[in-house]
C-alpha positions in Angstrom: -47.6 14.9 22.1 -43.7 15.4 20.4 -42.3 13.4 18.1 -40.2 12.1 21.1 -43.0 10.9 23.9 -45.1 7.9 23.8 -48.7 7.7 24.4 -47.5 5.0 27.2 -44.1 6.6 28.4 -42.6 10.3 29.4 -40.3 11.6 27.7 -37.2 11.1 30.2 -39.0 7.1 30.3 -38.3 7.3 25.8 -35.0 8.6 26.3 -33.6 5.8 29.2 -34.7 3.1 26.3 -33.0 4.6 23.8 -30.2 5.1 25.6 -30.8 1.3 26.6 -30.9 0.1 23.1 -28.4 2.2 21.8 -25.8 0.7 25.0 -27.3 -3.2 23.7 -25.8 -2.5 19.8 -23.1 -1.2 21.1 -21.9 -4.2 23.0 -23.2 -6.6 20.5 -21.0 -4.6 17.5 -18.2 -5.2 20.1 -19.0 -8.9 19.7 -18.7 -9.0 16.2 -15.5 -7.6 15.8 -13.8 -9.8 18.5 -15.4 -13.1 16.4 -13.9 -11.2 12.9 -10.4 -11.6 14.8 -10.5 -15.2 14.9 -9.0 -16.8 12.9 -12.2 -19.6 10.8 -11.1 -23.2 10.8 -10.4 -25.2 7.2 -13.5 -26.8 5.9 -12.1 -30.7 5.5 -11.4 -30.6 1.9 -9.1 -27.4 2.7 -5.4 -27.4 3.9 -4.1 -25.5 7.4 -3.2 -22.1 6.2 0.5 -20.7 6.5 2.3 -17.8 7.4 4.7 -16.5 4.8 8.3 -16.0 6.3 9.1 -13.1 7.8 10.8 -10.3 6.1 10.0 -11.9 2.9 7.9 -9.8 0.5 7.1 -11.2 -2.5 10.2 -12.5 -4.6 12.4 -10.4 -2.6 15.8 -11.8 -2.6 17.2 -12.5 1.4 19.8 -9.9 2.9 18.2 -7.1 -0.1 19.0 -3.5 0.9 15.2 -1.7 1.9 16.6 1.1 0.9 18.0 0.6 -2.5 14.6 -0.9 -3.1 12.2 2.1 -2.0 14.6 4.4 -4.1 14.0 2.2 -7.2 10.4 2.1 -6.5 10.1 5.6 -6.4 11.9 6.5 -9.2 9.7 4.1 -11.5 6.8 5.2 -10.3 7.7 8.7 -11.7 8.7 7.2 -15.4 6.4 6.2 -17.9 7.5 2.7 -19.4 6.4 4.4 -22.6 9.1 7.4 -22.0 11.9 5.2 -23.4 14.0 5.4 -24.9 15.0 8.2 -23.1 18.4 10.2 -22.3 19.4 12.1 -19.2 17.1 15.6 -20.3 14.3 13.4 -20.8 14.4 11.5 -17.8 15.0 14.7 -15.9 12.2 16.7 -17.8 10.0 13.7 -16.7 10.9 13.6 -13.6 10.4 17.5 -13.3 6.7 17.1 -14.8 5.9 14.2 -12.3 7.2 16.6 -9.2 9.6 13.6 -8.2 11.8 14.3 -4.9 15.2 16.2 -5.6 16.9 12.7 -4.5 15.8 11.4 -7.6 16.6 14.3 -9.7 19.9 14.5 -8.2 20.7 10.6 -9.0 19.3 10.6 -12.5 21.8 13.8 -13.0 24.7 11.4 -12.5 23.9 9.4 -15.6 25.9 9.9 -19.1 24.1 13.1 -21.2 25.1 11.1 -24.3 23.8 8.1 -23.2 19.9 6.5 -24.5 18.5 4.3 -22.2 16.2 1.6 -23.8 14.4 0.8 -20.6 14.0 1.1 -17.2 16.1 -2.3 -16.7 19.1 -0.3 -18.4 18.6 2.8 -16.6 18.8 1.2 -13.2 22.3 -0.8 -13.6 23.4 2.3 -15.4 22.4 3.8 -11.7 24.1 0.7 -9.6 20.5 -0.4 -8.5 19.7 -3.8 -8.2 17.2 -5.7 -11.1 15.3 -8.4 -9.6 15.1 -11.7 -12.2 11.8 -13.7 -12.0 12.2 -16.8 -11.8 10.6 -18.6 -15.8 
C-alpha cells in the first residue's frame, strides 16, 4: 500500500476527498474574509465610530499644496536632526551620502554658502517651504 491509498479506498477514491476537503476550506476561508469586511457593532458602553474628513491627514492645514509637502518630507528624511547646525556643503555632502534625488540637491544648492542653519525649521523658510505649527 502507498503513502497515498487507504486500506478502504483507491487511490483516485483518496484523491476526490482531498480534493473535496481542500474545495470545503477553500469556501469557508472565503467566509471569513467577507465577515472581516464588516464593519463590528459598538459594545453599549462604546460610541458610533467616525470617519475622519476627507483629504484631511493628520494636522494638515485645508487648501495645503501636496506637493510642497512630499518635497519637504523627502528632504527631511535625508537630514539627520543631529546634522545641524549645518551650512549649504554640509547639507549637500549629506544629502550626497544619503543618495537623495538631484531635486533635492538642486534646491538645497540655492541656499546662501555663508549661511548656518540651526535647524531644519530654518532651513525650510530659508527654502520658501511651509512649517506646520502644532497647535499647544
Amino acid at each position: 500500500m502507498t503513502e497515498q491509498e487507504s486500506g478502504t479506498h483507491g487511490a483516485r477514491q483518496d484523491d476526490a476527498l482531498k480534493r473535496e476537503v481542500h474545495s470545503e476550506l477553500q469556501a469557508k476561508r472565503a467566509t471569513r474574509a467577507e465577515e472581516w469586511l464588516e464593519p463590528e457593532a459598538p459594545g453599549e458602553d462604546e460610541p458610533e465610530a467616525t470617519w475622519a474628513p476627507t483629504g484631511r491627514p493628520g494636522a494638515t492645514p485645508p487648501d495645503e499644496d501636496w506637493e510642497t509637502i512630499e518635497l519637504r518630507s523627502a528632504l527631511a528624511a535625508h537630514l539627520e536632526r543631529a546634522g545641524f547646525p549645518a551650512d549649504r556643503q554640509k547639507l549637500l555632502d549629506t544629502l550626497t551620502s544619503h543618495q537623495a534625488e538631484q531635486r533635492l540637491l538642486n534646491l538645497v544648492s540655492t541656499v546662501p554658502d555663508d549661511v548656518t542653519f540651526a535647524s531644519f525649521g530654518e532651513l525650510a523658510r530659508a527654502l520658501g517651504l511651509p512649517v506646520e505649527h502644532r497647535p499647544a
